[in-house]
N, C-alpha and C positions, 0 to 999 in steps of 0.2 A: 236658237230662235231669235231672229233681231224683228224690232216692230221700228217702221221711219212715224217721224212726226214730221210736218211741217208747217211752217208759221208764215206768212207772208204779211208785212208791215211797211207801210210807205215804199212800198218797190222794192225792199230786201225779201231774200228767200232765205230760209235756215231751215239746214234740214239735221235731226236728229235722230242716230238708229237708237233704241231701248237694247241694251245688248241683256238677253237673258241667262247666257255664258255664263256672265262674268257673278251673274246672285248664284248660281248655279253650284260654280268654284267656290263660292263665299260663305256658304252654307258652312261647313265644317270648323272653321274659325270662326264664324260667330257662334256657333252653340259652346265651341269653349269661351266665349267673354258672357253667355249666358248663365253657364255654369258658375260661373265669378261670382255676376250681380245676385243669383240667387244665392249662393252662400255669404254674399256682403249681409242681404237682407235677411234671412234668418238669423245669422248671429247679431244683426243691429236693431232688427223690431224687440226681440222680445228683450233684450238688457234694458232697451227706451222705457217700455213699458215697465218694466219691474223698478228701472229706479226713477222714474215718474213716480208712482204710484209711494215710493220711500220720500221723494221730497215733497210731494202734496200732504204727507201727513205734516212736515214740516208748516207747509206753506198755511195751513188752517191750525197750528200750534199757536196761544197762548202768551207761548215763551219766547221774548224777543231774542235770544242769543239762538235759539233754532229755526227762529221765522226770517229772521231779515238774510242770514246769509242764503236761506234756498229763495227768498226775492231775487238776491244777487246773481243766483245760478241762473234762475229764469229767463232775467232781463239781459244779461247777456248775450246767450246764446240764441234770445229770440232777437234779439236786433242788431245782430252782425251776423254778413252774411254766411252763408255753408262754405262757399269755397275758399273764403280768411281764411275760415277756421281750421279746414284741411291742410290748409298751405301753412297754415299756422305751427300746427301741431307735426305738420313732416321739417318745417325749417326753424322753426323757433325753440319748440318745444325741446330739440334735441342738449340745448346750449344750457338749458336747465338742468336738464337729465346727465350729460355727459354721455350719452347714448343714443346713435344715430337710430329710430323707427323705420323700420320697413313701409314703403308704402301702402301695404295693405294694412298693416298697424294704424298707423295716421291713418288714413281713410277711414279704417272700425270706429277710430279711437271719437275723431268728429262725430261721426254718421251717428254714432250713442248716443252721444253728447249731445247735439242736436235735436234730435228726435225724442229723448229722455225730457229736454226742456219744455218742451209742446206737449206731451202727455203730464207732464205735471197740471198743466193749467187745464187739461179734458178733467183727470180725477177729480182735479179743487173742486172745479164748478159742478159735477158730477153729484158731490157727497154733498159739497154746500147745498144742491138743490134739492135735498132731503130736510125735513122741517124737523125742529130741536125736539119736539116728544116725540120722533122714532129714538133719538140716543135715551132722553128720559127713560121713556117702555122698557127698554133695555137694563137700563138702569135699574131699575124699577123692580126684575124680574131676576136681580144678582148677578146677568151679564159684563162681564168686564168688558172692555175699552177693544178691545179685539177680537174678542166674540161678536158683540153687537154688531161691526164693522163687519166680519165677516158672514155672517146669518141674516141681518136686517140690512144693512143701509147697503152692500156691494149688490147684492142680489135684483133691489128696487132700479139702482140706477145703468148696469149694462147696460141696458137697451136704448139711455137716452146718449149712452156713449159713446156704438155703436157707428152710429154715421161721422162720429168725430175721429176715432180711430179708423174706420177705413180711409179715412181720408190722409189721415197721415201715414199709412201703410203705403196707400198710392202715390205720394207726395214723396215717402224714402226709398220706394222701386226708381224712380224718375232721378232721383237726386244721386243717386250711386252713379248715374254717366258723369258728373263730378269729377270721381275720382280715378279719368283718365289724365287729367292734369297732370295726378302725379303718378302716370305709367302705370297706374292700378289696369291689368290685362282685364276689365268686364268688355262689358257690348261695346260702348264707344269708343273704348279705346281701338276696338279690334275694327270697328268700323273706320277709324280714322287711319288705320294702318294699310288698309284695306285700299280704301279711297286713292292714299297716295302710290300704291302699286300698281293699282289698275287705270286710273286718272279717271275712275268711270264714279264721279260723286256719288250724281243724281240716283243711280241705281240704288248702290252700297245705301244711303243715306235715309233712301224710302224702305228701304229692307231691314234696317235697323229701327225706323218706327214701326213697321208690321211687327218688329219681334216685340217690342217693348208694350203695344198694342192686346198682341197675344198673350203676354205674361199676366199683364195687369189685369184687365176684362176680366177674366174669370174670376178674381178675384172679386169686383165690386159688383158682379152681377150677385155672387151665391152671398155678398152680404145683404145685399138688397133685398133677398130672400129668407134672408136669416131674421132682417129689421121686420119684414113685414106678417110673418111668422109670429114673433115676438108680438106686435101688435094686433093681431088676433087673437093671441090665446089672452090677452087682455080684453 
C-alpha cells in the first residue's frame, strides 16, 4: 500500500510515495534489535539501581576515605557524556584489561555505570529527605543501622522516588540506541541497517520511534498509576 504526498513550494512540486511495503518487510528485524534493547535494559536497570543504592550509603557516610571516592564515581559519570563512555570502555578500556570487550560488554558495562551514577543521587536525596529522629526512633528501639534502613526510612521514601526512577528507566530505554555506535544489533542499529538497504529513511525511521514509543509508554503510564495509588493510600 503506497500513500503520495505532495508539497508544492515557490513553483516546485515533490511528490513522495509512503512505501508501507517496505515497514511491512521491516517488521521482523526490528523486533530482533527489540529483543536486544530489552534485554540491554533489564540487565542494566536493575545492577543501576542496586549499585546506586551501595554507593549512596557511601555518598551520606561520615568517613571521608568512603565518601569522597563515591563523590568521585558520581561526578564523573554524571558529566561526561553516555556515548564517551561506551566508546570508552569498548576502545580504551581494553588497553588496561589486555582483553578486547565484546560490544555488548561495553555497551552493559557503560549503560550500568551510568545509570548506577544517577540512582546514587535519587537514593541520597531520597533518605536525606527523611528527618534524623526517624534513625534516632530506631535507635531508640535496638534497631541496627540496616534494619532501620530497611523497615523505616526505605519504606517512607519509594514513593518520593518513584517519578525520579521512572524517569531514569525511560532515559536508559532511550539511551541503549547508543549503543548502535558500536554494532550493538538493538532497534537502532537494525533501523540504521535497514534504512541503508532499503533508501526508504523516512519510513524505517518513523517505525523505529513508534516502536520505542510502544515500549516505553506502558511503562510510565502504570508508574503514573502506581505514583498516584501510593498518594492516596496516604
Amino acid at each position: 500500500m503506497n500513500t503520495v504526498w505532495r508539497n508544492t513550494h515557490r513553483g516546485f512540486s515533490m511528490d513522495f510515495t509512503w512505501d508501507m511495503g517496505v515497514i511491512e518487510r521491516s517488521i521482523p528485524v526490528l523486533l530482533r534489535g527489540v529483543a536486544l534493547t530489552f534485554e540491554l535494559w533489564v540487565v542494566a536497570f536493575p545492577l543501576g539501581l542496586l549499585i546506586g543504592f551501595l554507593l549512596s550509603l557511601g555518598r551520606i557516610s561520615r568517613t571521608s576515605w568512603i565518601n569522597f571516592p563515591c563523590i568521585a564515581y558520581v561526578e564523573v559519570f554524571r558529566n561526561t557524556p553516555v556515548l564517551i563512555q561506551l566508546i570508552w570502555f569498548y576502545y580504551a578500556f581494553p588497553i588496561i584489561l589486555g582483553t578486547q570487550l565484546s560490544p555488548v560488554a561495553a555497551c552493559l558495562m557503560g549503560l550500568v555505570l551510568n545509570t548506577s551514577a544517577y540512582c546514587t543521587e535519587i537514593f541520597r536525596s531520597g533518605i536525606l529527605s527523611i528527618g534524623r529522629g526517624q534513625w534516632e526512633g530506631g535507635k531508640a528501639i535496638g534497631m541496627t543501622y540496616g534494619m532501620t534502613m530497611h523497615r523505616i526510612i526505605l519504606p517512607q521514601v519509594v514513593k518520593r522516588m518513584l517519578p525520579a526512577f521512572t524517569n531514569r528507566g525511560i532515559e536508559l530505554a532511550k539511551v541503549t540506541s547508543l549503543g548502535s555506535v558500536l554494532a550493538v544489533q538493538e532497534i537502532m542499529y537494525q533501523g540504521r541497517l535497514l534504512s541503508n538497504a532499503y533508501y526508504r529513511p523516512l519510513e524505517i525511521f518513523t517505525t523505529v520511534a513508534v516502536v520505542y514509543f510502544v515500549l516505553i509508554y506502558p511503562g510510565s503510564y502504570l508508574s503514573a498509576r502506581l505514583e498516584k495509588r501510593l498518594s492516596t493510600r496516604d
